[in-house]
Rosetta silent file (secondary structure, phi, psi, omega in degrees, C-alpha in Angstrom):
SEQUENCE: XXXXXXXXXXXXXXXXXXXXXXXXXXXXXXXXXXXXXXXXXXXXXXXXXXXXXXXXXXXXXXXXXXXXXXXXXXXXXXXXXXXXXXXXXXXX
SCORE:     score description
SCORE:     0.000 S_00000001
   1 L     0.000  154.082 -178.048   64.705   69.964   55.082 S_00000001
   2 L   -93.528  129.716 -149.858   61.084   69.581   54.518 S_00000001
   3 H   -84.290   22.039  147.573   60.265   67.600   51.705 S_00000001
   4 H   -89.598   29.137 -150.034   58.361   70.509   49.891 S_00000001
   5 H  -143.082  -18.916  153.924   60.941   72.697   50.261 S_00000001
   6 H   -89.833  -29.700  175.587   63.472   69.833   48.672 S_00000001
   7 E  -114.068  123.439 -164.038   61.363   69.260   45.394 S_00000001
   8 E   -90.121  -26.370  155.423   60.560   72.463   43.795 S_00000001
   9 E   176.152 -178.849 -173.840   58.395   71.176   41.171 S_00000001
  10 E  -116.273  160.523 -179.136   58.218   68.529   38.660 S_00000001
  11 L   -71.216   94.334 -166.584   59.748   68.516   35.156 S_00000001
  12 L  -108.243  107.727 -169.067   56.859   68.231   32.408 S_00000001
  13 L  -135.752 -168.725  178.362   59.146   67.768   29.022 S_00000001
  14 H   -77.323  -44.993  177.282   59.029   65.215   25.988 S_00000001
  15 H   -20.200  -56.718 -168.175   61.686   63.498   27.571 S_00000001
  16 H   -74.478  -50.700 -168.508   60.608   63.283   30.976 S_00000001
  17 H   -71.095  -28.195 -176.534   57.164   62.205   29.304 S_00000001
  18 H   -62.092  -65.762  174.511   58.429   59.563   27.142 S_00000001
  19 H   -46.112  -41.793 -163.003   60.942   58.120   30.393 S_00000001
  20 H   -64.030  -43.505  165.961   57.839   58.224   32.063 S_00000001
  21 H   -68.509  -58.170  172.480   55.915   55.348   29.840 S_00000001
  22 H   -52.560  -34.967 -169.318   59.090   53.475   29.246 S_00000001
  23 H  -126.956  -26.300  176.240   61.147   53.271   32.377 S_00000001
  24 L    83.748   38.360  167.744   58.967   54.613   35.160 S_00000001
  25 E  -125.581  124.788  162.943   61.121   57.653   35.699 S_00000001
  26 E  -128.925  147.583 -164.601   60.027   61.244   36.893 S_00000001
  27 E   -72.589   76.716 -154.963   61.439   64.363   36.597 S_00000001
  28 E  -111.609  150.180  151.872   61.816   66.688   39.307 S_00000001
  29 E   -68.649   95.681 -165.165   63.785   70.303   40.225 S_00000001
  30 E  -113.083  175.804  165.224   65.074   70.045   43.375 S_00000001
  31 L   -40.538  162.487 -174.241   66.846   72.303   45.854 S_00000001
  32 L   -83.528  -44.596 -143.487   70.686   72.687   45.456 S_00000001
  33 L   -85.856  -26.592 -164.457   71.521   71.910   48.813 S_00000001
  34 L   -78.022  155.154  157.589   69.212   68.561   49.031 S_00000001
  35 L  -108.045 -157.771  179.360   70.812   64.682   48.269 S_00000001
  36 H   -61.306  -38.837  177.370   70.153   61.770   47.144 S_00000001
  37 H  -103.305   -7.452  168.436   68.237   60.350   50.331 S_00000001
  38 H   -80.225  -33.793  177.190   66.554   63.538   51.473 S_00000001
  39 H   -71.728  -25.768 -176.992   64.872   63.417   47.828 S_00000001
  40 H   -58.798  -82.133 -163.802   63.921   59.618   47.645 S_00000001
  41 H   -66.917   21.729  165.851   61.940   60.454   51.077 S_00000001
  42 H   -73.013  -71.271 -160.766   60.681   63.870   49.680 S_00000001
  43 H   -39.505  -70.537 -167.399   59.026   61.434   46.785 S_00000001
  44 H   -66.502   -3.483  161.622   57.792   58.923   49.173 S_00000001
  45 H  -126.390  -14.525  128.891   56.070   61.068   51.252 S_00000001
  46 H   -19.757  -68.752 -175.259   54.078   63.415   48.832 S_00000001
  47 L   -94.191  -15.051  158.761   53.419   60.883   46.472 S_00000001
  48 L    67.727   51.093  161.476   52.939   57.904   48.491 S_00000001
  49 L  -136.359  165.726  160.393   55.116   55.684   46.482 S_00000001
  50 L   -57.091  103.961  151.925   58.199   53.296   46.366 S_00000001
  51 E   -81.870  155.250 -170.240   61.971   54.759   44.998 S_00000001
  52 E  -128.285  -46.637 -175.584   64.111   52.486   43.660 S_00000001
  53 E  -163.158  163.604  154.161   66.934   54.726   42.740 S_00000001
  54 E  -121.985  146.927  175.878   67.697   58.543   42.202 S_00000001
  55 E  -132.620  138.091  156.290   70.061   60.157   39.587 S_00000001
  56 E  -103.533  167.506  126.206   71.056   64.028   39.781 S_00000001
  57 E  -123.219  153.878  175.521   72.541   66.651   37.797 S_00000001
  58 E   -97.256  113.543 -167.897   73.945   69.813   38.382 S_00000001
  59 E  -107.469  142.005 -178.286   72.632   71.619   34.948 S_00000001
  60 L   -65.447  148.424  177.446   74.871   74.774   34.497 S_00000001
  61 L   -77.835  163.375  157.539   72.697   78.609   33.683 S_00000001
  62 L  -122.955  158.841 -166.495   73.120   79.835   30.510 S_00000001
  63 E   -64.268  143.798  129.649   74.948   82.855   29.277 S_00000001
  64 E  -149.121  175.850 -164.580   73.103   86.160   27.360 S_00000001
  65 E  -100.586  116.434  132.491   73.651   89.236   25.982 S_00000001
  66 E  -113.853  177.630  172.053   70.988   92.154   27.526 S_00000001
  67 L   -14.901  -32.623 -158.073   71.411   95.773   27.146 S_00000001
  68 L  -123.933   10.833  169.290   73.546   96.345   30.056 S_00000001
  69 E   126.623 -165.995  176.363   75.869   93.652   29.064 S_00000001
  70 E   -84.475  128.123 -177.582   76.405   89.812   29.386 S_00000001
  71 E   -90.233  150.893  132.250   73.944   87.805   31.749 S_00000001
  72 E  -143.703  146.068  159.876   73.324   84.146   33.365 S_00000001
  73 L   -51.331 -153.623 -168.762   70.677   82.428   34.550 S_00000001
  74 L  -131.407  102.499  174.752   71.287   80.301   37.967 S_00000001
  75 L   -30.548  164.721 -164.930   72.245   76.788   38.095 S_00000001
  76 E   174.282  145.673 -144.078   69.804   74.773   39.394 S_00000001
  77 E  -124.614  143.404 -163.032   69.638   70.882   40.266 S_00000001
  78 E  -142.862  150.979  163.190   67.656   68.287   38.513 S_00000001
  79 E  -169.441  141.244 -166.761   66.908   64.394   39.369 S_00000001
  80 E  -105.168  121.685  174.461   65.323   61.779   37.941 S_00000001
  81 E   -97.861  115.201 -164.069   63.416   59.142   40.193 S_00000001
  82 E  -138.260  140.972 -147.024   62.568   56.155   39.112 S_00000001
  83 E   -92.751  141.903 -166.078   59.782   53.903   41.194 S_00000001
  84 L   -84.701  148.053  179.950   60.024   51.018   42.223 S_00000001
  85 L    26.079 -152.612 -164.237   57.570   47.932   40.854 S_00000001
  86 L   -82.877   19.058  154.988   54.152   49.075   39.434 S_00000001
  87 L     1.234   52.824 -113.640   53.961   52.530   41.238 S_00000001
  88 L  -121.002  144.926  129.494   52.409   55.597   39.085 S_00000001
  89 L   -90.404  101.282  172.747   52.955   59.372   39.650 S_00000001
  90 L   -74.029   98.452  156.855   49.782   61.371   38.268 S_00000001
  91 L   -57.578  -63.030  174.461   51.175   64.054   36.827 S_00000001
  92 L   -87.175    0.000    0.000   48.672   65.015   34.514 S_00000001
């Protein structure tokens, strides 16, 4: 996979911003289908930094009611990267 086509964009929340000063972790949406080492070198060749580790989740859609009945979004894959020594992602 190509790696813009494994990270779909990145995750700008308080969380993510907080992890970001403290720990050196950023937030991204990735593809369902990508893992753990297609995303590290996703990172590292966009951003033209050092991974240290990746964490995923699979976060589940959620359920609503519209007009025509009960609804869900679409699951969709999340992972948190966190950089190796003093490394920065400009985000902002």
């Amino acid at each position: 996979m190509e790696p813009t086509t494994v990270i779909k964009k990145p995750l700008v929340t308080e969380k993510s911003a907080w992890e970001t000063e403290a720990r050196n972790r950023y937030s991204f949406e990735v593809d369902m289908r990508a893992r753990k080492p297609q995303i590290k070198a996703a990172v590292e060749k966009i951003y033209g930094v050092k991974v240290a580790r990746v964490s995923t989740q699979i976060r589940k859609g959620q359920y609503f009611r519209t007009k025509f009945g009960p609804a869900k979004t679409s699951n969709w894959k999340r992972a948190t990267v966190q950089l190796a020594g003093d490394d920065r992602i400009d985000l902002f």
